[in-house]
Legacy VTK file of the C-alpha trace (Angstrom):
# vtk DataFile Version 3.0
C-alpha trace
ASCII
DATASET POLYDATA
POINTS 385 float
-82.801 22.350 224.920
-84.108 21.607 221.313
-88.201 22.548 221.127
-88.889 18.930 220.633
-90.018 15.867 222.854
-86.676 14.767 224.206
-85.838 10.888 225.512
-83.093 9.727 227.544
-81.364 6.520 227.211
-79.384 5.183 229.989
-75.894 4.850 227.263
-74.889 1.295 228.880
-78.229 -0.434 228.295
-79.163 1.249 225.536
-75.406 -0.431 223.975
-76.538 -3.816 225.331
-80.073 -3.465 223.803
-81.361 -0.717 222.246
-84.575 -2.240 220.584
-86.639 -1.229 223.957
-85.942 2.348 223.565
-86.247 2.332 220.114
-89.675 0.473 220.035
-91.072 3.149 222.581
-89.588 5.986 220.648
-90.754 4.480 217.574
-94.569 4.251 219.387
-94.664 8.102 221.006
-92.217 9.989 219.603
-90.866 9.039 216.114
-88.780 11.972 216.420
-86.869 12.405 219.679
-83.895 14.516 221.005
-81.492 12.436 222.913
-79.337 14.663 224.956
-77.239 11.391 225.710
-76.066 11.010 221.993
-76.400 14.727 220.911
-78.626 14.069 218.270
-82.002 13.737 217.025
-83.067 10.274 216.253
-85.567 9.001 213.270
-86.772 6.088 214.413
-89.501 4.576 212.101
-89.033 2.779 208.947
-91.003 5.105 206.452
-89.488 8.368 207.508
-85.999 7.183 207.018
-86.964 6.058 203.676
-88.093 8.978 202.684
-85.696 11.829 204.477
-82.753 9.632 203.174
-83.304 10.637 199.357
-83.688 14.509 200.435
-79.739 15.335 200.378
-80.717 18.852 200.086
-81.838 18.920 203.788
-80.689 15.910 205.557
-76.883 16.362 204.599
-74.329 13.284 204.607
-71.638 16.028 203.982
-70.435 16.729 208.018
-67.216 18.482 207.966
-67.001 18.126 212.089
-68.908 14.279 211.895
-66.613 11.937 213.327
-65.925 9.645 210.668
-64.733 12.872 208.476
-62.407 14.105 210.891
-60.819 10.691 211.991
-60.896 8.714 208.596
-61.147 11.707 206.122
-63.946 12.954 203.929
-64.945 9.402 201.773
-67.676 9.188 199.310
-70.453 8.372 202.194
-69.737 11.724 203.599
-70.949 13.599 200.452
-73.897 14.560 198.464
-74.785 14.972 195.025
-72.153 15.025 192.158
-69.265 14.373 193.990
-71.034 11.649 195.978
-71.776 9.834 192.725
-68.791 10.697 190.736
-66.595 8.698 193.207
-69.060 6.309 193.655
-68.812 5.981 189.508
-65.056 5.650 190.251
-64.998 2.937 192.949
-67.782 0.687 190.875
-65.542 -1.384 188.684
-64.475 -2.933 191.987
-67.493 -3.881 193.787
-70.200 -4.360 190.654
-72.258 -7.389 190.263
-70.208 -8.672 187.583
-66.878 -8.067 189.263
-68.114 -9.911 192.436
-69.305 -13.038 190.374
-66.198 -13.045 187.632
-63.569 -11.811 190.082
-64.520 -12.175 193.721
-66.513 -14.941 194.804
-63.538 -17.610 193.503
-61.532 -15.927 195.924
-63.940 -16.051 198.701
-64.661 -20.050 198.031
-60.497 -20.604 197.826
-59.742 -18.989 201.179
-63.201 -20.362 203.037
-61.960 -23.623 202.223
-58.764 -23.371 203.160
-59.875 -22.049 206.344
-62.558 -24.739 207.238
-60.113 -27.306 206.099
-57.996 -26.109 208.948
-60.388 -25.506 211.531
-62.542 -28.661 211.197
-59.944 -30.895 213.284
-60.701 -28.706 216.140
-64.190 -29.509 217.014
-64.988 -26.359 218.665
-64.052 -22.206 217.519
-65.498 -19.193 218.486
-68.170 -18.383 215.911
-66.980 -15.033 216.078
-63.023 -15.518 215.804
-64.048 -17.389 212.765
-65.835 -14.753 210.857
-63.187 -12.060 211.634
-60.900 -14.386 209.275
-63.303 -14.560 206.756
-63.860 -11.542 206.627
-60.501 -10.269 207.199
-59.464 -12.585 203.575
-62.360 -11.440 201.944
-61.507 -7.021 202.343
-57.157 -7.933 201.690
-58.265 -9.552 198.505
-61.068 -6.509 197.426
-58.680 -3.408 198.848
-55.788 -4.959 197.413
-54.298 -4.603 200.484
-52.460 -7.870 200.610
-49.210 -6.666 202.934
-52.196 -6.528 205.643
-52.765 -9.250 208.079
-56.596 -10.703 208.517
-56.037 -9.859 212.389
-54.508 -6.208 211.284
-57.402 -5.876 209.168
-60.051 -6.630 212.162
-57.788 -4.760 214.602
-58.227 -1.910 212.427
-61.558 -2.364 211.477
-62.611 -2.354 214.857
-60.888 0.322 215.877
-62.003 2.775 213.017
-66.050 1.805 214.198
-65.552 2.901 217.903
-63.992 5.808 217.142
-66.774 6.772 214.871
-69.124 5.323 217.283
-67.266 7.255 220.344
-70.147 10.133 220.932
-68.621 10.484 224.848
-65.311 11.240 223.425
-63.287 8.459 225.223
-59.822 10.235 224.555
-58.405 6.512 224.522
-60.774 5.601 221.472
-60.090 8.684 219.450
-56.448 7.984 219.912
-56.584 4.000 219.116
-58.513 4.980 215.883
-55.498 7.431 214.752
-53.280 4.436 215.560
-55.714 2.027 212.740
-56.132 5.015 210.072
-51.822 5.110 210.406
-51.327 1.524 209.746
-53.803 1.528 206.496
-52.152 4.313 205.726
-48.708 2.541 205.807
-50.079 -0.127 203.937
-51.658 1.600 201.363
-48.433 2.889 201.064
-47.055 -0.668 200.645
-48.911 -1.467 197.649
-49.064 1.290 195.587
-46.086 0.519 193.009
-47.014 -2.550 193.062
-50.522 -1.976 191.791
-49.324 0.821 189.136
-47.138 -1.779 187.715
-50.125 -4.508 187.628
-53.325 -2.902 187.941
-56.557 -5.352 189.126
-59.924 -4.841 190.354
-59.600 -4.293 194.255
-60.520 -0.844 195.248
-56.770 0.672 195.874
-56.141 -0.079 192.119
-59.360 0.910 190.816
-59.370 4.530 192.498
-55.641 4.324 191.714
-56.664 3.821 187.406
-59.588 6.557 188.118
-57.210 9.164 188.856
-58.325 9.805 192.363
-56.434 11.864 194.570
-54.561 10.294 197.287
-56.448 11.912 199.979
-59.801 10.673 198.143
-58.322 7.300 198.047
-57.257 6.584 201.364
-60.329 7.913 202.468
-62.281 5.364 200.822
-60.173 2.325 201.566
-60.527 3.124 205.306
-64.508 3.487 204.588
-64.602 -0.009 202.751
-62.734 -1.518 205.343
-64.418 0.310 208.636
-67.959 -1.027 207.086
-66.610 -4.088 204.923
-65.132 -5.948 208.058
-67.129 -5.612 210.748
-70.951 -6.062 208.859
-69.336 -9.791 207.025
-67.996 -10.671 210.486
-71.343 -9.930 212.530
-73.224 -11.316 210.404
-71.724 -14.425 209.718
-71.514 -15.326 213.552
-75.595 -13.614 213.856
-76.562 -16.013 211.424
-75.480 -19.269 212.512
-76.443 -18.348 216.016
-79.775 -17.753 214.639
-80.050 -20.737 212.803
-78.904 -22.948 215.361
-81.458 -21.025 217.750
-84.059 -21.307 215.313
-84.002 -24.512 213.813
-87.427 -24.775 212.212
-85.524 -21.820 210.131
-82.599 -23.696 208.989
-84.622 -26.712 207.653
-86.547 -24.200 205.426
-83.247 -23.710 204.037
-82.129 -26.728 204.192
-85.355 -28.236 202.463
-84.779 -25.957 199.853
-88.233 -23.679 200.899
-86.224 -20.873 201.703
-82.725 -20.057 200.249
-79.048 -18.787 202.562
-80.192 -15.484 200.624
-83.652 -15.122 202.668
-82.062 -16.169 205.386
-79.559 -13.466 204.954
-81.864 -10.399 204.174
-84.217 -11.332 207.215
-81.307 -11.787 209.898
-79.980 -8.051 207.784
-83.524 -6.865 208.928
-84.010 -8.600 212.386
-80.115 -7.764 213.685
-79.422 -4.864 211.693
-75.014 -5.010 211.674
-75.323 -0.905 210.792
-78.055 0.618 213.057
-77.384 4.169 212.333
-76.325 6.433 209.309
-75.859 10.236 210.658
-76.961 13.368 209.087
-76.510 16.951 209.522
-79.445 19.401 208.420
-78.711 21.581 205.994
-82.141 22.924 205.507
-85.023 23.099 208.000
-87.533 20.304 207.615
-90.878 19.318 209.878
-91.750 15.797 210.215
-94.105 14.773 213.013
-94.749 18.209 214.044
-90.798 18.995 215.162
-88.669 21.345 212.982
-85.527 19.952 212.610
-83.445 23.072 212.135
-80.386 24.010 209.841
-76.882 22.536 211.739
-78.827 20.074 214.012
-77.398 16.431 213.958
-80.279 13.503 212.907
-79.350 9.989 213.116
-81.372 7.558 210.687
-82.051 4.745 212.583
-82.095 1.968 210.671
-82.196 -0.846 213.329
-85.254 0.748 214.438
-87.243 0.861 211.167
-86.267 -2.779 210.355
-88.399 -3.313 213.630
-91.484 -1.091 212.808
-94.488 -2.518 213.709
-96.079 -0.239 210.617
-93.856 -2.959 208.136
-93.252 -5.895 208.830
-95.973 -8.428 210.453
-93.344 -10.101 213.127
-90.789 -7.271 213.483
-88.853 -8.595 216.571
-88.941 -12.163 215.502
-86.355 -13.834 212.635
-88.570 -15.733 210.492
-88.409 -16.145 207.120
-91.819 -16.558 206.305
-92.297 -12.998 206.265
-91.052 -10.876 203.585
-87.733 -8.829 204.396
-88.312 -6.683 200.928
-88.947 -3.238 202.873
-85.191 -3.723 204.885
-83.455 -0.769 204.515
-80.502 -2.736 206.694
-78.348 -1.503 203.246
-79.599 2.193 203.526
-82.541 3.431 201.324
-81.059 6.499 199.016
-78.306 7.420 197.163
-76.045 6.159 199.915
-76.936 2.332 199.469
-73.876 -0.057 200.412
-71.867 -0.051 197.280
-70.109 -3.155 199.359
-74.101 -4.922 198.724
-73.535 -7.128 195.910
-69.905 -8.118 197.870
-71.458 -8.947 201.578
-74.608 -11.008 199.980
-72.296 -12.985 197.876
-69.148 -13.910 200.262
-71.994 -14.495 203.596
-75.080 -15.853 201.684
-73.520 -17.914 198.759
-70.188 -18.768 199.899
-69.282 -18.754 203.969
-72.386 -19.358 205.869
-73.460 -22.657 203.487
-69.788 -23.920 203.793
-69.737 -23.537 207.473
-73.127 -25.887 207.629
-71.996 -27.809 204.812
-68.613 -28.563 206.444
-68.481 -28.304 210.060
-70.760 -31.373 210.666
-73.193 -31.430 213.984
-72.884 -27.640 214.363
-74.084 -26.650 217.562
-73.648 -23.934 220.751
-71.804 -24.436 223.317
-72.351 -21.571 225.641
-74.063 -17.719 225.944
-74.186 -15.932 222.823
-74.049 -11.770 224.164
-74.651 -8.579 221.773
-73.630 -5.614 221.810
-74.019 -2.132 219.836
-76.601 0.146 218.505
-74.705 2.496 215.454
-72.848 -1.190 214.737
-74.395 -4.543 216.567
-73.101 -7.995 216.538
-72.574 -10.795 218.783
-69.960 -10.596 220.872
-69.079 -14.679 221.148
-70.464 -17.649 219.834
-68.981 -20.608 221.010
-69.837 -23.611 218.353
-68.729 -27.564 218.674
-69.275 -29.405 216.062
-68.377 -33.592 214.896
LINES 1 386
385 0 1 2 3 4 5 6 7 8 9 10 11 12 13 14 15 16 17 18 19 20 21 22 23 24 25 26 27 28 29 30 31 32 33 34 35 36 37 38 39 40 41 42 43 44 45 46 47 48 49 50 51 52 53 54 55 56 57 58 59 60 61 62 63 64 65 66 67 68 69 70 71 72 73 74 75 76 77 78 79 80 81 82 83 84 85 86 87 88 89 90 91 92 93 94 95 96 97 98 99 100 101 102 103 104 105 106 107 108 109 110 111 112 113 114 115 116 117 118 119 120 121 122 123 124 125 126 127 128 129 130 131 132 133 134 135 136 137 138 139 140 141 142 143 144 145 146 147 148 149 150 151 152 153 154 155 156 157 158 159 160 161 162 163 164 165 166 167 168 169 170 171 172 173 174 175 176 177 178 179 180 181 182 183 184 185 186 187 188 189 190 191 192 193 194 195 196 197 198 199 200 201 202 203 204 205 206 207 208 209 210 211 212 213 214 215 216 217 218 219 220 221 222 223 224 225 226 227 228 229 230 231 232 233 234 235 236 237 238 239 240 241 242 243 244 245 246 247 248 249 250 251 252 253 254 255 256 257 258 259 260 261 262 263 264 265 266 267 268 269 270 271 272 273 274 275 276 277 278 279 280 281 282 283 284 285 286 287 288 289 290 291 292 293 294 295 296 297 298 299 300 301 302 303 304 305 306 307 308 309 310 311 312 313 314 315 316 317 318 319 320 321 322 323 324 325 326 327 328 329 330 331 332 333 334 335 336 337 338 339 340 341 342 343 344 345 346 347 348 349 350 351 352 353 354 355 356 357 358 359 360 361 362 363 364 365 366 367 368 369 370 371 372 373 374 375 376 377 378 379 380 381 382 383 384
């Protein structure tokens, strides 16, 4: 037993709705052992910010972390010079300027083909929805277009619980092999295609860098184990929220507030990636508990966009309130590099077409969460006409 103040967490309830916990561990013990997850957590805003930059202790680089050994070792698991040399290698793909030039007319073609389709219906789930927008949005930015927008969720999905799978569910760890195999197949798929006609997704980018294989499939199945889920959950969180909290959408809609605040404070309030891991490589004391060398610390970063220390109405989405301290896109030398992509294809393109277009927008039913390392909603049945 670590020589630290330990909290339990009953795993089940703590999936359905961890803020509870959190917001007690936050209050009398910042730093808590959680025998339940194996793992130290960090749960206030300030401390994450500041243990993120300090590589040299709190180590992204976990040989025997989960995501290493089922997706491969990918630019988010490592530090320094190799971190950022990848990172350099990946950027022509995902930049600001590549998203405006190169991306976002390909996000506003396939959103309107989509809604074009769907508005006949009257009724979707929210949810369903977003996994197709997102879905279009990673084929076109992996260049993985032999890949399905359901194959791309399925795989997606199935990447995140087996990172997620702390129990070790035998089932999980063996549906995630099944995903890595199939992005593996279609990576591939593409490859000769992409020597022979190079473009800006991230397959031909790493491909033009000179990457090895191993470093490229290793990224791909980062972008897309982050790059679907985080759109899709979002997309559905936000028009729930809107539609829940309709003083909100007419500060948009009266031009008071922009679709950007609206996206950076549900990013705060709902935080789609709760957790980052990290494995100490140095022992460090913060809040009188040594964290020693090998122990595994979990940043919690759905917890410090809730600290009471930050923001003035942390459990509450309003965006009267300023979301600038959100650290819902990490806080170091890890940021997203996927940033500039999400803000643009949710913020600018997809969640103002789906109020622009689907006319009388409204819920038609219970709108469940789920997830603390990844949280979303689980349905969100919408009518609209």
């Amino acid at each position: 037993m670590p020589d630290a103040p330990t909290y339990h967490i009953d795993r089940d309830a703590f999936w359905r709705d961890p803020y509870p916990d959190l917001a007690r561990m936050r209050a009398d013990m910042p730093v808590a052992w959680v025998p339940e997850l194996g793992a130290f957590l960090i749960t206030r805003r300030d401390d994450i910010f500041t243990v993120e930059k300090k590589i040299e202790a709190f180590s992204s680089d976990q040989p025997e972390g989960l995501m290493t050994k089922l997706m491969g070792q990918n630019l988010m698991r490592k530090d320094g010079d190799a971190h950022q040399a990848e990172r350099r290698a990946i950027f022509p793909s995902v930049s600001p300027r590549t998203v405006r030039d190169v991306w976002k007319g390909q996000f506003e073609a396939f959103t309107d083909r989509i809604l074009t389709r769907v508005v006949p219906d009257g009724s979707a789930d929210m949810v369903t929805l977003a996994r197709e927008l997102s879905g279009e949005a990673l084929i076109a930015m992996t260049g993985l277009r032999n890949m399905s927008w359901a194959e791309m969720d399925r795989v997606s999905q199935g990447m995140i619980d087996g990172c997620a799978n702390y129990a070790g569910d035998p089932a999980v760890e063996a549906r995630c092999h099944n995903c890595t195999a199939s992005i593996d197949r279609h990576i591939d798929g593409m490859i000769e295609e992409l020597r022979n006609a190079p473009d800006a997704s991230l397959l031909s980018v790493q491909l033009q860098a000179g990457l090895s294989m191993e470093q490229t499939r290793a990224n791909v199945k980062l972008a897309i184990s982050g790059g679907q889920n985080e759109p899709r959950d979002v997309i559905a969180g936000m028009v729930w929220a809107l539609l829940t909290h309709p003083d909100q959408l007419a500060l948009v809609r009266s031009g008071e507030k922009t679709w950007i605040d609206a996206f950076e404070e549900y990013a705060r309030w709902m935080s789609p990636i709760g957790m980052s891991p990290r494995e100490m490589r140095q022992d460090y004391e913060l809040h009188g508990v040594t964290l020693k060398v090998g122990t595994r610390v979990f940043l919690m970063f759905g917890s410090g966009n809730r600290d009471e220390r930050v923001f003035d109405l942390p459990d509450v989405f309003d965006m009267t309130q300023s979301a600038a301290s959100s650290i819902a896109f990490g806080a170091g030398p890890h940021f997203c590099a996927g940033a500039w992509a999400s803000r643009c294809l949710i913020a600018e393109v997809v969640v103002p077409a789906i109020f622009a277009r689907l006319d009388g927008l409204r819920l038609t039913g219970e709108v469940p969460f789920g997830g603390w390392a990844f949280r979303g909603p689980l349905s969100v049945p919408v009518a609209w006409g």
